[in-house]
mmJSON file of the N, C-alpha and C atoms, coordinates in Angstrom:
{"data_MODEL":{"atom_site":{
"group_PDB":["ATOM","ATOM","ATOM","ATOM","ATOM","ATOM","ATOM","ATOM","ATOM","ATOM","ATOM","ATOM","ATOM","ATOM","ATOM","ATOM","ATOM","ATOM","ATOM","ATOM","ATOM","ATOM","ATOM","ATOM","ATOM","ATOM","ATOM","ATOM","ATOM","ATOM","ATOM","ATOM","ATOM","ATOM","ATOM","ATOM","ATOM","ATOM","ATOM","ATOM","ATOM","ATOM","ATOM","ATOM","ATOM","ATOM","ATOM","ATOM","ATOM","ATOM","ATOM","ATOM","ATOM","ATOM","ATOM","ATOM","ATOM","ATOM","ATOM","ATOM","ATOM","ATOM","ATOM","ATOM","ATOM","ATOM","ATOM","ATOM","ATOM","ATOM","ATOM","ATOM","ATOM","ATOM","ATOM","ATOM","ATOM","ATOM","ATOM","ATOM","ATOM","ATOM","ATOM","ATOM","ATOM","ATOM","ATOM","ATOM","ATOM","ATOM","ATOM","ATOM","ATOM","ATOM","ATOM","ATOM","ATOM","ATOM","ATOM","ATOM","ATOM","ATOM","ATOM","ATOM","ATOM","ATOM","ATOM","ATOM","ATOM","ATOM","ATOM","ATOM","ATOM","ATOM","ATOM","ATOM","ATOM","ATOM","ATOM","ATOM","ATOM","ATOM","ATOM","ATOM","ATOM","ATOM","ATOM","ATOM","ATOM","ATOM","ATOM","ATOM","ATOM","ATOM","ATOM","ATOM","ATOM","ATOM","ATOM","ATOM","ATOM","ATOM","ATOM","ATOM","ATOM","ATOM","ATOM","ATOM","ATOM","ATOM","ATOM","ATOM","ATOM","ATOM","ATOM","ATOM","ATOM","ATOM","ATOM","ATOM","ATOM","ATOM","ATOM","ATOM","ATOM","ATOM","ATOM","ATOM","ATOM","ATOM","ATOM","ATOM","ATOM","ATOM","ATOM","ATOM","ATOM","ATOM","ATOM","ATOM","ATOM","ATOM","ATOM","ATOM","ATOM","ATOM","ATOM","ATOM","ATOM","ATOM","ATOM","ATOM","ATOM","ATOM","ATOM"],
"id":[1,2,3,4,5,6,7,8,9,10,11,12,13,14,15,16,17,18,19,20,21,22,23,24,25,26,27,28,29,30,31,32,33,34,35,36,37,38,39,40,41,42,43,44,45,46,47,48,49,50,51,52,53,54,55,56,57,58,59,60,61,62,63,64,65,66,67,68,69,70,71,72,73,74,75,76,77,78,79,80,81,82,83,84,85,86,87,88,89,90,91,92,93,94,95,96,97,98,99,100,101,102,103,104,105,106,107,108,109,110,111,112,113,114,115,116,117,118,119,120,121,122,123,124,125,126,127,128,129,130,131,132,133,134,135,136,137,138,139,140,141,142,143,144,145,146,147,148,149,150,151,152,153,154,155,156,157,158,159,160,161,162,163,164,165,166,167,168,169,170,171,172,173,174,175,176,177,178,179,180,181,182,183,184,185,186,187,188,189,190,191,192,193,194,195],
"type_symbol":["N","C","C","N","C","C","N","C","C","N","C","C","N","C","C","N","C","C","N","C","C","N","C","C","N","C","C","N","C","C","N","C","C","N","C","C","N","C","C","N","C","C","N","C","C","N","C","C","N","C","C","N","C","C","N","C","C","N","C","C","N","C","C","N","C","C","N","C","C","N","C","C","N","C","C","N","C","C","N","C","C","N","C","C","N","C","C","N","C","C","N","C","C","N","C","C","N","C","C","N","C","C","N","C","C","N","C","C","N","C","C","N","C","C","N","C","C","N","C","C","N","C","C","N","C","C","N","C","C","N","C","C","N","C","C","N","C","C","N","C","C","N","C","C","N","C","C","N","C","C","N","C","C","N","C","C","N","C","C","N","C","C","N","C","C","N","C","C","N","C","C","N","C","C","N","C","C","N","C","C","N","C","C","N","C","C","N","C","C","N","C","C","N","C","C"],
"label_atom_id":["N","CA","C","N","CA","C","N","CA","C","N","CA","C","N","CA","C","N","CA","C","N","CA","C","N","CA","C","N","CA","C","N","CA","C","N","CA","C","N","CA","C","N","CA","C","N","CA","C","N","CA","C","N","CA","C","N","CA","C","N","CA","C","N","CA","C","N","CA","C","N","CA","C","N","CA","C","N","CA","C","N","CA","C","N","CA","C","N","CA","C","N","CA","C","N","CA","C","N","CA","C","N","CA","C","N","CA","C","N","CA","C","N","CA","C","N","CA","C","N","CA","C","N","CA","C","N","CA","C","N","CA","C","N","CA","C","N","CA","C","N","CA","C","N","CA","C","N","CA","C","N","CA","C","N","CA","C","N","CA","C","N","CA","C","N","CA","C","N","CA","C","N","CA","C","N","CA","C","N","CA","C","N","CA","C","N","CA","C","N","CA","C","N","CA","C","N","CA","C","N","CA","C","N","CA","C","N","CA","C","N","CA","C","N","CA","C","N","CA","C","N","CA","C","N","CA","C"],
"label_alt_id":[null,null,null,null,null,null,null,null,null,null,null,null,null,null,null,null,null,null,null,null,null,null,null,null,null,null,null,null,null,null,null,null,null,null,null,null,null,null,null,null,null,null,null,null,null,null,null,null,null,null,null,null,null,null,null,null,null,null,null,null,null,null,null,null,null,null,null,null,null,null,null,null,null,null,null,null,null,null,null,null,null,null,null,null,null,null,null,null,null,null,null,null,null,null,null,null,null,null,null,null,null,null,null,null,null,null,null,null,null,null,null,null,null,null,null,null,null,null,null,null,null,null,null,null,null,null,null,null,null,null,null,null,null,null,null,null,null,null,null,null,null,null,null,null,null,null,null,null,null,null,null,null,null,null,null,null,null,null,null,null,null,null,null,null,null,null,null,null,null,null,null,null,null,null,null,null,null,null,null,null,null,null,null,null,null,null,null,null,null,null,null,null,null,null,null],
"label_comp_id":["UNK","UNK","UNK","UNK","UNK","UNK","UNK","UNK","UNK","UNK","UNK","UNK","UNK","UNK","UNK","UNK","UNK","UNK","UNK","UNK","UNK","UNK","UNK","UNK","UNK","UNK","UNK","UNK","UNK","UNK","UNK","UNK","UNK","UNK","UNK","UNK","UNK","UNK","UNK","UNK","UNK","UNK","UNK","UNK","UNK","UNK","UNK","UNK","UNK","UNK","UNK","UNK","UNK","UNK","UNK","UNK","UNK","UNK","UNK","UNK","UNK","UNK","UNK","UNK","UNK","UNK","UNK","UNK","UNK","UNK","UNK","UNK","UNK","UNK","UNK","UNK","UNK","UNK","UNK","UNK","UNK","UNK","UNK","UNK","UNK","UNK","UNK","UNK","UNK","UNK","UNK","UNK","UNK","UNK","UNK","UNK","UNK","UNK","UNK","UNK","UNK","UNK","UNK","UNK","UNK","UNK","UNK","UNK","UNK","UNK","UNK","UNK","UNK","UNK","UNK","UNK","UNK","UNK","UNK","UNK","UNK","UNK","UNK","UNK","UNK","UNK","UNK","UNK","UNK","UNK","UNK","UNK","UNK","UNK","UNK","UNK","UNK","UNK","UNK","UNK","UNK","UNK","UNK","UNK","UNK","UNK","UNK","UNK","UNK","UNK","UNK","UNK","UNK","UNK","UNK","UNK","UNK","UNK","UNK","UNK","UNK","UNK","UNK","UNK","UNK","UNK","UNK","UNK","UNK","UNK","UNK","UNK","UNK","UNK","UNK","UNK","UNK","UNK","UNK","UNK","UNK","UNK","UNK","UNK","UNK","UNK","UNK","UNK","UNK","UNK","UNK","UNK","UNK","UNK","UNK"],
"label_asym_id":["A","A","A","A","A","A","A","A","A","A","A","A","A","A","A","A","A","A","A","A","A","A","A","A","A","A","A","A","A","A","A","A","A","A","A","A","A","A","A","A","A","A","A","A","A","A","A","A","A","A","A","A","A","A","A","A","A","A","A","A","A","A","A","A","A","A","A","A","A","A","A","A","A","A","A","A","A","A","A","A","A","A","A","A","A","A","A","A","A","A","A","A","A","A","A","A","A","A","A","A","A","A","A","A","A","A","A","A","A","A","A","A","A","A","A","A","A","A","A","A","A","A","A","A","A","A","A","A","A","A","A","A","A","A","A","A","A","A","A","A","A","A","A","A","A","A","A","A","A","A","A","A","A","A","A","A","A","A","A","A","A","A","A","A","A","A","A","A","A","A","A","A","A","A","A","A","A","A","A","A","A","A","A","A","A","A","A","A","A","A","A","A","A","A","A"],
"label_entity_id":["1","1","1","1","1","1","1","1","1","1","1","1","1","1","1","1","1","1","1","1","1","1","1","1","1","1","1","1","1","1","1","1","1","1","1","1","1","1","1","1","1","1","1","1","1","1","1","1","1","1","1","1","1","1","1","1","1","1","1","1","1","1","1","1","1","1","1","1","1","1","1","1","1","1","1","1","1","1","1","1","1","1","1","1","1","1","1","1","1","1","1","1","1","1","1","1","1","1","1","1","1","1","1","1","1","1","1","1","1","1","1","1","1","1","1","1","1","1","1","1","1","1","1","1","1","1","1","1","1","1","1","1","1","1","1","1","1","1","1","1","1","1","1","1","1","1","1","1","1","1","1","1","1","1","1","1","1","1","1","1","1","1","1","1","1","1","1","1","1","1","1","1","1","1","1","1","1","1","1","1","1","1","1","1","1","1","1","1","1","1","1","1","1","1","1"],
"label_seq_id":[1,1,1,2,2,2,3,3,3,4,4,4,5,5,5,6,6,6,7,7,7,8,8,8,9,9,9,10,10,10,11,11,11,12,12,12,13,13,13,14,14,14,15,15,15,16,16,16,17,17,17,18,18,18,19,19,19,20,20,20,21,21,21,22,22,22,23,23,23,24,24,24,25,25,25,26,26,26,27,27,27,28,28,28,29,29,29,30,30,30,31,31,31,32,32,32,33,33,33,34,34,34,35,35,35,36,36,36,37,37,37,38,38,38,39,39,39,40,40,40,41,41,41,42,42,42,43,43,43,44,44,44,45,45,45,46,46,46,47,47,47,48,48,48,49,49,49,50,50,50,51,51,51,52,52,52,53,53,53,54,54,54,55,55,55,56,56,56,57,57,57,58,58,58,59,59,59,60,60,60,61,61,61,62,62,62,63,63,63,64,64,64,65,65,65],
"pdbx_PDB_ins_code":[null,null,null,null,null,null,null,null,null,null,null,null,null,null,null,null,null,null,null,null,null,null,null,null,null,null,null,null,null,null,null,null,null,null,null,null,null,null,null,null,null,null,null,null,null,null,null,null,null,null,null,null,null,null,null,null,null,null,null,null,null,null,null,null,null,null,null,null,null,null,null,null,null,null,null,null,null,null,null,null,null,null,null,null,null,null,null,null,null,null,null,null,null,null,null,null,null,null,null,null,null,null,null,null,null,null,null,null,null,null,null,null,null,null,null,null,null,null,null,null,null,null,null,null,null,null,null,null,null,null,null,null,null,null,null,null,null,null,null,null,null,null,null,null,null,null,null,null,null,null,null,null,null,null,null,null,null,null,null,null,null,null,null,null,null,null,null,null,null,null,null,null,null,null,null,null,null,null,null,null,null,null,null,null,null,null,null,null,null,null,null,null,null,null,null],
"Cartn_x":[0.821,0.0,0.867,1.941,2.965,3.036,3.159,3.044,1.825,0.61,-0.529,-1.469,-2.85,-3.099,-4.526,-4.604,-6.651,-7.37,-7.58,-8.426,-8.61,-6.854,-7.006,-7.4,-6.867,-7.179,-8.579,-9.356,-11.139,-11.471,-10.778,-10.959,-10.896,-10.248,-9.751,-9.603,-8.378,-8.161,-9.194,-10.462,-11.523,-12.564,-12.341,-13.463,-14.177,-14.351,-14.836,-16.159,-16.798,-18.46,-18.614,-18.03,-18.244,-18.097,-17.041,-16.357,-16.501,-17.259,-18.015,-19.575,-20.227,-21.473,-21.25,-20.116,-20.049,-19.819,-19.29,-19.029,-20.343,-21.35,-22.981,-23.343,-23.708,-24.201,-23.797,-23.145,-22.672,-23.377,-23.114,-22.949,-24.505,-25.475,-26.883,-27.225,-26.827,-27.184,-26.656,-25.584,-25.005,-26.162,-26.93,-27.413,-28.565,-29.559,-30.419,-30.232,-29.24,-29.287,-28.952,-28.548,-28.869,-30.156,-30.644,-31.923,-32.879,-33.029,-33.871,-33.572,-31.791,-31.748,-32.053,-32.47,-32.928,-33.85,-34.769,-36.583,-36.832,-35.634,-36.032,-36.065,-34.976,-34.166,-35.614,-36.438,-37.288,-38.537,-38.878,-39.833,-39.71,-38.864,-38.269,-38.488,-37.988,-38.864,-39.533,-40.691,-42.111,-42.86,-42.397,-42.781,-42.776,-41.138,-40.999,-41.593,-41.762,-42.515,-44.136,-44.883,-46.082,-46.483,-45.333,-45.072,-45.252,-44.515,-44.589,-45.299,-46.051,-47.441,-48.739,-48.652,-49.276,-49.424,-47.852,-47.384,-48.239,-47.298,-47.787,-47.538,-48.92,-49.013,-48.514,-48.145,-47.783,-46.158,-45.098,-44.073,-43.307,-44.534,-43.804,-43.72,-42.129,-42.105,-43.013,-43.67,-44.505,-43.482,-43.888,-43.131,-43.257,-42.239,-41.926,-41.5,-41.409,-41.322,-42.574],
"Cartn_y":[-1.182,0.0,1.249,0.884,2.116,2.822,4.367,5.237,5.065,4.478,4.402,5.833,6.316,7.334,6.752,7.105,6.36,6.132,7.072,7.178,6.25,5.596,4.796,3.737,3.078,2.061,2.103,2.863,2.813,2.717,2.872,2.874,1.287,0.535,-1.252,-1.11,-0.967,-0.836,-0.946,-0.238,-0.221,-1.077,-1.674,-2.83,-2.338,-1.084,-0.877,-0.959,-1.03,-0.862,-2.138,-3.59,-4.915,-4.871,-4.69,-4.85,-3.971,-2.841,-2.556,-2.313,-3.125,-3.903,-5.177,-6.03,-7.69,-7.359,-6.238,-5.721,-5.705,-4.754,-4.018,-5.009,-6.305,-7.684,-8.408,-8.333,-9.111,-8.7,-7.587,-6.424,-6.746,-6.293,-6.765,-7.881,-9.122,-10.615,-10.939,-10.327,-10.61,-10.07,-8.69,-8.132,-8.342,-9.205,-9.88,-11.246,-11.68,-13.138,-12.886,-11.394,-11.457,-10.946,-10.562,-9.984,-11.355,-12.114,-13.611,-14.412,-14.321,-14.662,-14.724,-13.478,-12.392,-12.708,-12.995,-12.895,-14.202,-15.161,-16.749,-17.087,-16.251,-16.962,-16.137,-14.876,-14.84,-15.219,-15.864,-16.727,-18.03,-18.161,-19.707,-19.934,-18.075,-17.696,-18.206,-17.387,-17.641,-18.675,-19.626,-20.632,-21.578,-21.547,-22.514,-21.726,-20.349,-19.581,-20.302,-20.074,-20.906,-22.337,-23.081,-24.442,-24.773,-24.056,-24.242,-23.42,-22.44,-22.458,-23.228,-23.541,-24.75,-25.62,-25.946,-27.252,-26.447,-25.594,-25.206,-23.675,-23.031,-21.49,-21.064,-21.684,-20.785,-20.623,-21.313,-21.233,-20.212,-19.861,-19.05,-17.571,-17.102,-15.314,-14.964,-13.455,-12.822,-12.069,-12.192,-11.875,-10.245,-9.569,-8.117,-7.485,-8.366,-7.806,-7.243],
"Cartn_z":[0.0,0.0,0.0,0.066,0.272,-1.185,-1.448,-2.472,-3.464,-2.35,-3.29,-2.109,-2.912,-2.053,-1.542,-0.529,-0.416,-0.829,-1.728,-3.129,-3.763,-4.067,-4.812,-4.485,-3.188,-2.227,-2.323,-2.341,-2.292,-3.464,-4.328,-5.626,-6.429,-5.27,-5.917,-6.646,-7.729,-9.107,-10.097,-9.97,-10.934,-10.178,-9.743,-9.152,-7.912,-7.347,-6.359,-6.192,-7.53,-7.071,-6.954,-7.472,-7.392,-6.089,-5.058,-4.237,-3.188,-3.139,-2.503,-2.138,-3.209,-3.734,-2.604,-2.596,-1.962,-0.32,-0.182,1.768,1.585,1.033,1.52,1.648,0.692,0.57,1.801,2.226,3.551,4.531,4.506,6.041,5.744,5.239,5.431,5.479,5.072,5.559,7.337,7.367,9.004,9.986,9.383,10.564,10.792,9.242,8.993,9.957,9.52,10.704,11.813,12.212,13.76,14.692,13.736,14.064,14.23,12.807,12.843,14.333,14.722,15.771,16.906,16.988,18.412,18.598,17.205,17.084,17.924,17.237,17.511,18.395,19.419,20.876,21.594,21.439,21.895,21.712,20.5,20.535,21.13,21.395,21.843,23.327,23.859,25.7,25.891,24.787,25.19,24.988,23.926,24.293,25.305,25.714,26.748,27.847,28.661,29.74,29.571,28.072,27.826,28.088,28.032,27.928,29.905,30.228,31.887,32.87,32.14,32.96,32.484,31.59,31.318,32.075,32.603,33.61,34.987,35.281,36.807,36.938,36.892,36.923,38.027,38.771,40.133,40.783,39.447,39.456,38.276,37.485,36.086,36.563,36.122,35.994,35.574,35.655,34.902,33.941,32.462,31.368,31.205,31.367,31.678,29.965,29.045,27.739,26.695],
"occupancy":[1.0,1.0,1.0,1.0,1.0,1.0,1.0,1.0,1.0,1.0,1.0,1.0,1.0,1.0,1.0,1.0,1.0,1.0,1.0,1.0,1.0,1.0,1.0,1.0,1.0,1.0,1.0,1.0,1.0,1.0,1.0,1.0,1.0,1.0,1.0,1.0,1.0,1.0,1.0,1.0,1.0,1.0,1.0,1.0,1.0,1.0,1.0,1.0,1.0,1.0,1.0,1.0,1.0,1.0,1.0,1.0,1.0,1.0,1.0,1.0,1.0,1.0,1.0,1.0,1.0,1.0,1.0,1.0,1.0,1.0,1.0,1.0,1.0,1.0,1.0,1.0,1.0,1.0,1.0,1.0,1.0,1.0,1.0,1.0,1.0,1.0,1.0,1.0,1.0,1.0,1.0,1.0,1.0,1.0,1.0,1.0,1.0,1.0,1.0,1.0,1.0,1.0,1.0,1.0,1.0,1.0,1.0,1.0,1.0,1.0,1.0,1.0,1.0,1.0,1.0,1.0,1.0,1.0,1.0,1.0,1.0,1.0,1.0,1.0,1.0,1.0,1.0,1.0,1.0,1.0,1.0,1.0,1.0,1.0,1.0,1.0,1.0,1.0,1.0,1.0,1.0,1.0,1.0,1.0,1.0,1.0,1.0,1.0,1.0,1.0,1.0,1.0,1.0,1.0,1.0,1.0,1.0,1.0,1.0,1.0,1.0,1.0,1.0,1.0,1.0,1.0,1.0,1.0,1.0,1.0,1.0,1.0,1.0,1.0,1.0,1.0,1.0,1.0,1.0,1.0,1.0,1.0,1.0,1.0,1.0,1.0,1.0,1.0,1.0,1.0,1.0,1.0,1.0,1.0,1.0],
"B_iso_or_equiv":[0.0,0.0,0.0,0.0,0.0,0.0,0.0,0.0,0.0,0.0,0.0,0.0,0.0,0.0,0.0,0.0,0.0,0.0,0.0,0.0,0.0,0.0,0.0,0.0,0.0,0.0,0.0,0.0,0.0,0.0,0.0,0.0,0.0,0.0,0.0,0.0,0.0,0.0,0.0,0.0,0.0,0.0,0.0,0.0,0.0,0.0,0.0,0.0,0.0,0.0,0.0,0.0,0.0,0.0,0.0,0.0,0.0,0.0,0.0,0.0,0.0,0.0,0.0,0.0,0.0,0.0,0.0,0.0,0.0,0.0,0.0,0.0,0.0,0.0,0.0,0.0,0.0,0.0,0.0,0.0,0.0,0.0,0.0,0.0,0.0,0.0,0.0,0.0,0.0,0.0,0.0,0.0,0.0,0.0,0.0,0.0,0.0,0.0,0.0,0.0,0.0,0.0,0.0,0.0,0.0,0.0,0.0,0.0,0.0,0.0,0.0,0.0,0.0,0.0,0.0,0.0,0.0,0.0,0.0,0.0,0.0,0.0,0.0,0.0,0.0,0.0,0.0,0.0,0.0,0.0,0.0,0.0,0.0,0.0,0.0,0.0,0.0,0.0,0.0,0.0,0.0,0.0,0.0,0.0,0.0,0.0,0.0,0.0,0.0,0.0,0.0,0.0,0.0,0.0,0.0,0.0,0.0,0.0,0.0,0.0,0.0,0.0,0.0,0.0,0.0,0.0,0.0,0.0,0.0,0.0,0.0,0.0,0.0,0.0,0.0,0.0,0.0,0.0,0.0,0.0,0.0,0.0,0.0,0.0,0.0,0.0,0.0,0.0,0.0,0.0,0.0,0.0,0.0,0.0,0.0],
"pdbx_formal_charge":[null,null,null,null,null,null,null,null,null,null,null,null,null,null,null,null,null,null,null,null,null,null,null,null,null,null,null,null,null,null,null,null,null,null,null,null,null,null,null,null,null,null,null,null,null,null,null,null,null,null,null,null,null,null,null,null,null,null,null,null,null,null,null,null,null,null,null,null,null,null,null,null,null,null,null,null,null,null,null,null,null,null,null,null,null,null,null,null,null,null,null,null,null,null,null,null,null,null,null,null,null,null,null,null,null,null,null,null,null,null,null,null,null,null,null,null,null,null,null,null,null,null,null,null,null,null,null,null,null,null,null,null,null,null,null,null,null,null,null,null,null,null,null,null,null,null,null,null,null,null,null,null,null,null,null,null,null,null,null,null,null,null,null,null,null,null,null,null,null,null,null,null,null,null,null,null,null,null,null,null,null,null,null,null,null,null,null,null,null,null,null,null,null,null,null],
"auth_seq_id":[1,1,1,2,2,2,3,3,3,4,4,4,5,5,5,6,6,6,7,7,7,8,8,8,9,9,9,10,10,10,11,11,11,12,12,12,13,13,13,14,14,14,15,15,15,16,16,16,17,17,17,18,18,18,19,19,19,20,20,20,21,21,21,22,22,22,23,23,23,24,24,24,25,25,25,26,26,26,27,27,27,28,28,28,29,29,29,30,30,30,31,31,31,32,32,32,33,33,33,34,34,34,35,35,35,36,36,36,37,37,37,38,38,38,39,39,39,40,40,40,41,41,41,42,42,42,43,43,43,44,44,44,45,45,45,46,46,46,47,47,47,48,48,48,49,49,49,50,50,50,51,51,51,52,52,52,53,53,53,54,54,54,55,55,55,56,56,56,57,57,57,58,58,58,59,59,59,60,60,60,61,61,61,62,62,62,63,63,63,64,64,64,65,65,65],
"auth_comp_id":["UNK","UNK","UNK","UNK","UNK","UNK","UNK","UNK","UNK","UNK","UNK","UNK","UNK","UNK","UNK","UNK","UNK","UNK","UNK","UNK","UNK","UNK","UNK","UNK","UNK","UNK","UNK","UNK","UNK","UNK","UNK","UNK","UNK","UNK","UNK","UNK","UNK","UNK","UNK","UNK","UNK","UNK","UNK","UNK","UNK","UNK","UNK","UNK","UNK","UNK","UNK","UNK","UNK","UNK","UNK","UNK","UNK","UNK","UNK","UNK","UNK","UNK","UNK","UNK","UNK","UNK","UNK","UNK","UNK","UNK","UNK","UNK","UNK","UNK","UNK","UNK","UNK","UNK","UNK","UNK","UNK","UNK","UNK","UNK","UNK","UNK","UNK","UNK","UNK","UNK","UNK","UNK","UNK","UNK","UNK","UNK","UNK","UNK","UNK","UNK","UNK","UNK","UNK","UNK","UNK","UNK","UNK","UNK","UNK","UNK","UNK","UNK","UNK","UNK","UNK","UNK","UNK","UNK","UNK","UNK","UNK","UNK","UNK","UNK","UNK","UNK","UNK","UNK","UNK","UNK","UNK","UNK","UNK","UNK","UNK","UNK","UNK","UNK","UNK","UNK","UNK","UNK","UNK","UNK","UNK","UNK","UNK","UNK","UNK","UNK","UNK","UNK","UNK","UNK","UNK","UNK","UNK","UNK","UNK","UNK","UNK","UNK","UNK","UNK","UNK","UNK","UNK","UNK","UNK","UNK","UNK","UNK","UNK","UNK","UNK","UNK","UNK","UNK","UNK","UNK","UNK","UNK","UNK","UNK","UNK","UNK","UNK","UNK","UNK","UNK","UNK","UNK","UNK","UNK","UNK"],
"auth_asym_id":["A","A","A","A","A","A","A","A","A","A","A","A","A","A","A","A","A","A","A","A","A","A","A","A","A","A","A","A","A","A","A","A","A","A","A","A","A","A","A","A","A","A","A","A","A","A","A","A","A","A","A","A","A","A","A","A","A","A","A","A","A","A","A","A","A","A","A","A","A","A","A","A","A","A","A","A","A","A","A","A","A","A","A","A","A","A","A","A","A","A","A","A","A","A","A","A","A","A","A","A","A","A","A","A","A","A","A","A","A","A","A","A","A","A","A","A","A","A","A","A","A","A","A","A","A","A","A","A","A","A","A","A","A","A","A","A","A","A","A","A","A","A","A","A","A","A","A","A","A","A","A","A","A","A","A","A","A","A","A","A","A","A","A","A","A","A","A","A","A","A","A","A","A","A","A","A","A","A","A","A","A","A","A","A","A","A","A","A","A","A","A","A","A","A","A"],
"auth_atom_id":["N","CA","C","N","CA","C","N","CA","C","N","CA","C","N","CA","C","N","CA","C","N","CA","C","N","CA","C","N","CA","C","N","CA","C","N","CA","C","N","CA","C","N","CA","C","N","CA","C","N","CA","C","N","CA","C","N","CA","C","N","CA","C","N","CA","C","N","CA","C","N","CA","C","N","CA","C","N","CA","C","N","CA","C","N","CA","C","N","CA","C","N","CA","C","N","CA","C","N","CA","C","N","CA","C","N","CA","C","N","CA","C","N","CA","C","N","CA","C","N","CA","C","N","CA","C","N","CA","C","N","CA","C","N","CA","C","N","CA","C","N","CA","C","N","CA","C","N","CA","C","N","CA","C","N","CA","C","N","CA","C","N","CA","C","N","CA","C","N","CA","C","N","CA","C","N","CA","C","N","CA","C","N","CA","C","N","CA","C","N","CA","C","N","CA","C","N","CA","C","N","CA","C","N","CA","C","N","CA","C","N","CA","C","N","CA","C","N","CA","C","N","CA","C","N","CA","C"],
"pdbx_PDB_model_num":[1,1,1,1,1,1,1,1,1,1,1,1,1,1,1,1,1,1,1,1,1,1,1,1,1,1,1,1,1,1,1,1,1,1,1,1,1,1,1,1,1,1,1,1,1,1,1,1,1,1,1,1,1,1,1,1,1,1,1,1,1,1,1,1,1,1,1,1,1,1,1,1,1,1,1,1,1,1,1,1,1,1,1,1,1,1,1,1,1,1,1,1,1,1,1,1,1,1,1,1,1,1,1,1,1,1,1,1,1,1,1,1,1,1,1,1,1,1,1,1,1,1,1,1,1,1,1,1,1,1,1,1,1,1,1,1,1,1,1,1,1,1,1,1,1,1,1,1,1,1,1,1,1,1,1,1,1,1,1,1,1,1,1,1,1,1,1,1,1,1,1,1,1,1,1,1,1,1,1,1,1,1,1,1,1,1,1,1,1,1,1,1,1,1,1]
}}}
């Protein structure tokens, strides 16, 4: 990278819109599957919180979300 200027470096020898087209493409699937994640691990709560007052209402948290 030495005697090259930023520009150019952002520039990827011509290829930057591919190549900074494939970072955007990423960077939105990562934050997509962490979000699906989030959704899941909290649907997954409430089921099992549902699942065990079912069993026995008088041992379940009251769900504060």
């Amino acid at each position: 990278m030495m005697g090259r200027s930023f520009s150019d470096v952002i520039a990827m020898g011509g290829y930057a819109g591919f190549v900074w087209t494939a970072y955007g493409a990423w960077l939105v699937v990562i934050v997509l599957n962490i979000l699906a994640a989030r959704k899941a691990h909290a649907d997954a709560l409430k089921q099992v919180r549902r699942r065990l007052a079912m069993r026995d209402p008088a041992n379940v948290e009251v769900d504060r979300s």
